[in-house]
N, C-alpha and C positions, 0 to 999 in steps of 0.2 A: 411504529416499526413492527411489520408483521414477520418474524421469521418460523417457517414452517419446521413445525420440530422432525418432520421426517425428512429433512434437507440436511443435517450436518453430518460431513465429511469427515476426514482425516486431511492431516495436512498434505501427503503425497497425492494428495487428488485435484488440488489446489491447482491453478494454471500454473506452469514458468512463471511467469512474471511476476504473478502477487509472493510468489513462496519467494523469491530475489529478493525483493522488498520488505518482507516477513525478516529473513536473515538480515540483512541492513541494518532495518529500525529496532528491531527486540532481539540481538542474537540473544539473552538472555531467557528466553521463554521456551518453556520445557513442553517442545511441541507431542510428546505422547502422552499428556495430562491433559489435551485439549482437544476440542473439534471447531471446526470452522464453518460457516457459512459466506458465500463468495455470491453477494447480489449486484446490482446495478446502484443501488444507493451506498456502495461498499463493501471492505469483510468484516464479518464480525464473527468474534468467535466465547465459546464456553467451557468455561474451566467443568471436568468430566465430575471432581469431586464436589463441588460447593453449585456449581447450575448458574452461576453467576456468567453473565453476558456482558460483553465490553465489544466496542467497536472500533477497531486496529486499523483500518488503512481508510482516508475517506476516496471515493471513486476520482479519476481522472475530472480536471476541470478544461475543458478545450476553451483553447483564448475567443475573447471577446471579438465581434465584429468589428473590422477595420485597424485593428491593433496585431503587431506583429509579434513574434515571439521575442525575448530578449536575444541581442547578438551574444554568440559565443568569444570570448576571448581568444585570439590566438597566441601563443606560445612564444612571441618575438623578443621579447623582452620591454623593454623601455620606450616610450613613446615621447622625442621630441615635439614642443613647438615651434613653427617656421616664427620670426619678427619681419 
């Protein structure tokens, strides 16, 4: 893991989407104690007081060759079988 120490950010620098994500999964994490780094292997980000590095979102995994995504459920409610 090479993260470049003149790379982290603030959270407001962070794309839309990771910071969505960020709120989701930790609303609990007291994002002006922290800075972040936002690579291609993921975000990772370091608490300002202790220097401690922890790895917070792993990157997007695109589906495999010849496999579909899962179908979405629609909202119909109950699904009969025919006999």
């Amino acid at each position: 893991m090479s993260l470049d120490p003149t790379k982290w950010i603030k959270y407001e620098e962070l794309t839309q989407p990771v910071q969505a994500k960020i709120e989701q999964m930790y609303p609990y994490l007291k994002i002006d104690q922290v800075q972040f780094q936002e690579k291609q292997s993921g975000v990772f980000m370091r608490s300002i007081n202790t220097g401690k590095v922890e790895k917070l979102l792993e990157p997007p995994r695109p589906n495999p060759r010849g496999t579909q995504a899962p179908p979405v459920p629609s909202g119909s409610g109950s699904v009969r079988a025919r006999r």
